[in-house]
C-alpha positions in Angstrom: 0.0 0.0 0.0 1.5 3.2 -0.8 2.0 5.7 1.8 -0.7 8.5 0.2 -3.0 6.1 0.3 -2.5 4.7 3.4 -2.7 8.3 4.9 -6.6 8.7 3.6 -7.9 5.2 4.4 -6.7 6.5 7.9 -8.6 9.8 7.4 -11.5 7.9 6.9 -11.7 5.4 8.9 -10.1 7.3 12.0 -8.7 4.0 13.0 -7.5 4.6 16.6 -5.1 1.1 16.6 -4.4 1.9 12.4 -3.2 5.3 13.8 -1.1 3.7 16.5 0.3 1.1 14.5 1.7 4.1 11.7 3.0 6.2 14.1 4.6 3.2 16.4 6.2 1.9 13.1 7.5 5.1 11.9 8.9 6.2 15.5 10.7 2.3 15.7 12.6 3.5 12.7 14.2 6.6 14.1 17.4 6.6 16.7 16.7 5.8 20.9 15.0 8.4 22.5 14.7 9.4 26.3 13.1 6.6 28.9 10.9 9.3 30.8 10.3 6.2 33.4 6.7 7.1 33.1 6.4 10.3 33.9 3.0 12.0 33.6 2.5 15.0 31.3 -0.9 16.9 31.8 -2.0 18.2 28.0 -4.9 20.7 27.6 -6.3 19.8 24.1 -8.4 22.0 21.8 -12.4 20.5 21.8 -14.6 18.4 19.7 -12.9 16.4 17.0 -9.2 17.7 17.6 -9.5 16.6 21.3 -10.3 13.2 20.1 -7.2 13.5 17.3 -5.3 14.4 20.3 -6.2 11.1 22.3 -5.9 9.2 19.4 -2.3 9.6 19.0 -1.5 9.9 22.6 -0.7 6.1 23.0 2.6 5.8 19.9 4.0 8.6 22.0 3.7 7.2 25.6 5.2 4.1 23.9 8.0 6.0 22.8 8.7 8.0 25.7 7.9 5.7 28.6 5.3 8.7 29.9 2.1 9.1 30.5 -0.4 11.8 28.8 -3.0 13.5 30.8 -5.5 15.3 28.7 -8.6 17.6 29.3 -10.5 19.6 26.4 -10.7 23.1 27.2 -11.8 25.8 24.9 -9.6 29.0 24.3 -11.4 31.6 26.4 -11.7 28.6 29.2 -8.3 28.6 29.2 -6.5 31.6 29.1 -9.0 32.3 32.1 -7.9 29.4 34.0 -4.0 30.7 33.3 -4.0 33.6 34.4 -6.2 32.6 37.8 -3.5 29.7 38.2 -0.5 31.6 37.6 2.9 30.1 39.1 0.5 26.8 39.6 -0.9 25.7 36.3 -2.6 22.4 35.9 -1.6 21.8 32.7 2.2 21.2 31.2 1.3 21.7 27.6 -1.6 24.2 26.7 -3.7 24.4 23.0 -5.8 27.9 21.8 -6.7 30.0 19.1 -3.4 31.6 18.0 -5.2 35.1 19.2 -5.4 33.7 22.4 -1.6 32.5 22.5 -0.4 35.9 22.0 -2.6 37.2 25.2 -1.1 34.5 27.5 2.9 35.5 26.2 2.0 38.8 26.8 0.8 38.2 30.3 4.1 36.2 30.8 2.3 32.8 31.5 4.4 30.9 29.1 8.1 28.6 29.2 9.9 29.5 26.0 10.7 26.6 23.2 14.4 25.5 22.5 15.5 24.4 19.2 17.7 22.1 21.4 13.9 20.4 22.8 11.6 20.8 19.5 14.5 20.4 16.6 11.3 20.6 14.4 11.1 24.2 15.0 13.4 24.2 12.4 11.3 22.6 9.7 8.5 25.1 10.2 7.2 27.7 8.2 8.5 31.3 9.4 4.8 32.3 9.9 4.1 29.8 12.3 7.2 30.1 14.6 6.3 32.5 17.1 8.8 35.5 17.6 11.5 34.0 20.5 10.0 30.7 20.3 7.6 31.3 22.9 4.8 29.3 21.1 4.4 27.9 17.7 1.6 27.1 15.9 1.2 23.3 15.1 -1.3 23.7 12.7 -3.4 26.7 10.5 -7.4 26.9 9.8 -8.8 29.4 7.1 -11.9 31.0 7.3 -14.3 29.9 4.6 -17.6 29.6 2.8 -19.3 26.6 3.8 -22.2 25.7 1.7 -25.4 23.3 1.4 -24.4 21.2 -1.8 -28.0 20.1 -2.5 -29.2 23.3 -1.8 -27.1 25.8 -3.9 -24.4 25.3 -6.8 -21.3 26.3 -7.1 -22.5 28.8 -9.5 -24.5 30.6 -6.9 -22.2 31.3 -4.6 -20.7 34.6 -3.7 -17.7 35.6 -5.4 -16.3 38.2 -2.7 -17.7 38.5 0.6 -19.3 41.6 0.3 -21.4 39.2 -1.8 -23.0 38.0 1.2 -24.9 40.8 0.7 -27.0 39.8 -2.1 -30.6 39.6 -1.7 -31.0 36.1 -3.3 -29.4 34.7 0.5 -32.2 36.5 2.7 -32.5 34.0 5.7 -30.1 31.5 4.2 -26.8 32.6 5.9 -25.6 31.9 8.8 -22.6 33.9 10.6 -20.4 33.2 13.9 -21.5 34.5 17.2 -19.1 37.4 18.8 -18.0 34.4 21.5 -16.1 32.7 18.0 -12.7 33.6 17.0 -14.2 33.9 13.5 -16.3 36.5 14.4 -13.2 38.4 14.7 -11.7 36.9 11.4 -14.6 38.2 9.4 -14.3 41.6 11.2 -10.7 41.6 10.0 -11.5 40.4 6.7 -14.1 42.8 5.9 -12.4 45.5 7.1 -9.5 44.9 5.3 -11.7 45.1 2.1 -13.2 48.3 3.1 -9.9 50.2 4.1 -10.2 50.5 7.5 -7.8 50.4 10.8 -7.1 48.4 13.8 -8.6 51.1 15.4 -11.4 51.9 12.6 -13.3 49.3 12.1 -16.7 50.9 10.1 -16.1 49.4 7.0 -16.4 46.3 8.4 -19.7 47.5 10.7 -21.0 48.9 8.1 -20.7 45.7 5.3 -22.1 43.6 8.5 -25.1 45.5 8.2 -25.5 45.0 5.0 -25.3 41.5 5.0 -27.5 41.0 8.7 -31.0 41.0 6.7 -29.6 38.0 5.1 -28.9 36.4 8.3 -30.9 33.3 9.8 -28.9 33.2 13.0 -25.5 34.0 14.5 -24.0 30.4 15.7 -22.6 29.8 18.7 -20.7 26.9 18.1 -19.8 24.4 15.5 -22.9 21.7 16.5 -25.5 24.2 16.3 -23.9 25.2 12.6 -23.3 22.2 11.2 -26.7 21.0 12.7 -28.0 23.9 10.7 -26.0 23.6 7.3 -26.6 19.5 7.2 -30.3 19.7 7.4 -30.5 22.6 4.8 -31.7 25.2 6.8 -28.9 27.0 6.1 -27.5 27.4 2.9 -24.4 29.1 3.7 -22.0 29.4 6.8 -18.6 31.4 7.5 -16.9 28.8 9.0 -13.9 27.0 9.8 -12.3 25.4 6.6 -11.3 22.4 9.5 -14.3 21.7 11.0 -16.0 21.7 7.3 -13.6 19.4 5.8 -14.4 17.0 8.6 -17.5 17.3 8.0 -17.4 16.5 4.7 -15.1 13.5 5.0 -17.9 12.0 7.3 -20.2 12.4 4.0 -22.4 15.8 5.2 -23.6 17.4 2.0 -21.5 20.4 2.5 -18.4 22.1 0.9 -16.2 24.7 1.2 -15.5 28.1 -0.9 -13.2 30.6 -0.8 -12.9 34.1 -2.9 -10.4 34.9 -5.0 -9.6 37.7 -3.0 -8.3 35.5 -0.2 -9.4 35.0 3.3 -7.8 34.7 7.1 -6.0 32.4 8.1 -5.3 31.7 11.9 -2.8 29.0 13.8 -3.9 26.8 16.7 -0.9 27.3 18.9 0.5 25.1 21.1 3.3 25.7 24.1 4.5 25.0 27.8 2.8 26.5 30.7 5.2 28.7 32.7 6.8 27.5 36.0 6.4 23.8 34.6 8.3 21.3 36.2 8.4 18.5 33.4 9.7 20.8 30.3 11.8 18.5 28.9 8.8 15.6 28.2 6.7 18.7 27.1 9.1 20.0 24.6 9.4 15.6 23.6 5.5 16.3 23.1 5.3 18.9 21.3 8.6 17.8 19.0 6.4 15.0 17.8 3.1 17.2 17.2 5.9 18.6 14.2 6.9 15.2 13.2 5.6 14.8 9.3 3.9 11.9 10.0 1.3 13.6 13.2 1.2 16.4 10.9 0.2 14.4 7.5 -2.4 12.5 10.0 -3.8 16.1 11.3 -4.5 17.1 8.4 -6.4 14.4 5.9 -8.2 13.4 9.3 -9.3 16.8 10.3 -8.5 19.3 7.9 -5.7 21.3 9.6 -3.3 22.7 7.3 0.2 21.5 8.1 3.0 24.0 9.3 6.2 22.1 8.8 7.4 21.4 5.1 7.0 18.7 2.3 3.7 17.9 3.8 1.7 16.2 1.4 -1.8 16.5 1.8 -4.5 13.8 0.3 -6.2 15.1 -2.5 -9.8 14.9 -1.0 -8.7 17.8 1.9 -6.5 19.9 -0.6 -10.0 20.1 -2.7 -11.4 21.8 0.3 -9.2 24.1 1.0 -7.6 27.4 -0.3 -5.2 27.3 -3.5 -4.2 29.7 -6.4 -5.3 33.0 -6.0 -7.8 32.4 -3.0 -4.3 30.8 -0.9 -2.1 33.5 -1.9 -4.5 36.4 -1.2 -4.8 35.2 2.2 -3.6 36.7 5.1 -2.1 35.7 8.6 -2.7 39.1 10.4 -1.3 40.5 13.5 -2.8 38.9 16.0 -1.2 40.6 18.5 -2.4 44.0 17.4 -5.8 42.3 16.6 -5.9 41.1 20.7 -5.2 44.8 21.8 -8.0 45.9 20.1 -10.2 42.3 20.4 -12.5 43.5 22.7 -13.9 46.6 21.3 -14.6 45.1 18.2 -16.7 42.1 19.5 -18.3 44.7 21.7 -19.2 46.9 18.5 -20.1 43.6 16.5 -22.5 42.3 19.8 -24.3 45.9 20.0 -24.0 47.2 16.2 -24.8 43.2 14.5 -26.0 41.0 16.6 -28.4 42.4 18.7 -30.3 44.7 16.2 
């Protein structure tokens, strides 16, 4: 069986013991590692499908190491709450959130740096996702996209630019993502980008909102109620998470994904050590192996996540789904650290100005 192929029958199937057996076989192969003597490593995973990717592939690693993997799903806002009221006694060695969020908790000083010495992979990444001195990286990157209805509108139909969402044809059809979503903010961002406005301006992007609103069925407020939504064909269209769609539509939902030609947002989930940790060594061992080509490969033609090291192949089936030619190199990682400084103002003005009209 060749190795492509072996990578999607695992996508589909979501094997736990085929994913074990890959990753045990491929980790055999490389030079003796550290006996940890089965020391316990506490991991705060994202939610929902990723928390179960997470677990999945706990069990070649614990192997490999001699440790033992803790985990608890926690989502971002949960977290960097939790942080900061911990701080100096965290409960977790290794933290996941929205890369928005990871730049909040460096900033507050609740992280332990990276070494190239511990993650060697840091080298193999992409510059974008290496956070500036290391003190997180992002593992993986999610775009913001178009989900759509296949059975209830063609490929024809759909908008060509996101302004387009404000076409009359939609009315009641669209859903869009509650100010408590991280792509609330991304479609603030994009929007505003359009429209020429400012980290500190944001009416373009109020003012195209309200445009689109009268097209607007509901605002979700998480990925069950909009998927519930967009599989029945209530919905017609979504802004979504190009992820959480292409898992989706590897289970067989009747949904796809979209993406303008002008581009969209792309954002990391970001991964790193809590600060004050006693067990760096295993975590930076953990998170070494979230890089390796093989957990990355897994990641994404199981659940969609685009991979941040190189010479990642993807299966064909997920690279369908998400961004390419002009629609991947229009895109844009923004600042997200400027966007956090000013995060709460604009889901404030998107709650008052949007969502509650």
């Amino acid at each position: 069986m060749k190795q492509c192929s072996m990578f999607a029958w695992i996508a589909k199937t979501a094997s736990v013991g085929a994913v074990a057996m890959l990753l045990h076989t491929s980790a055999s192969a490389q030079e003796a590692v550290k006996d940890f003597g089965g020391e316990e490593l506490v991991v705060q995973t994202l939610t929902g499908t990723a928390g179960k990717f997470f677990r999945d592939i706990a069990e070649p690693f614990e192997k490999k190491y001699n440790a033992k993997l803790e985990m608890f799903e926690s989502l971002s806002s949960d977290t960097v709450a939790k942080m900061r009221a911990n701080a100096g006694d965290q409960e977790s060695d290794v933290w996941m959130v929205a890369e928005t969020w990871a730049t909040v908790l460096e900033k507050e000083k609740l992280l332990e740096p990276l070494s190239v010495k511990g993650v060697p992979a840091l080298e193999q990444m992409l510059p974008t996702a290496r956070a500036k001195n290391d003190a997180f990286m992002l593992m993986s990157l999610a775009a913001m996209n178009i989900t759509y209805n296949k059975t209830k509108i063609s490929p024809a139909d759909l908008p060509k630019t996101w302004e387009d969402l404000a076409d009359p044809k939609y009315k009641g059809r669209i859903i869009l993502p509650a100010a408590n979503s991280t792509f609330a903010v991304m479609l603030i961002e994009q929007l505003n980008r359009i429209g020429g406005g400012t980290m500190k301006n944001i009416d373009p992007a109020i003012a195209q909102l309200n445009k689109i609103a009268p097209n607007v069925m509901t605002y979700w407020t998480s990925f069950d109620q909009n998927f519930n939504l967009m599989n029945s064909g209530q919905a017609w269209i979504a802004v979504s998470s190009s992820d959480r769609t292409i898992d989706q539509a590897l289970k067989g939902a009747p949904i796809s994904a979209f993406y303008p030609e002008s581009g969209t947002v792309l954002i990391g989930n970001a991964v790193g050590i809590s600060q004050g940790t006693k067990r760096k060594e295993l975590a930076e061992a953990y998170i070494n192996y979230l890089l390796s080509k093989d957990v990355q490969k897994i990641m994404a033609d199981r659940i969609g996540q685009i991979p941040t090291i190189k010479g990642v192949d993807v299966a064909p089936e997920v690279k369908a789904l998400l961004p390419q030619g002009s629609a991947m190199t229009n895109s844009v990682s923004p600042n997200w650290s400027d966007i956090a400084a000013n995060q709460a103002q604009w889901i404030d003005r998107y709650t008052k100005e949007i969502v509650s009209k």
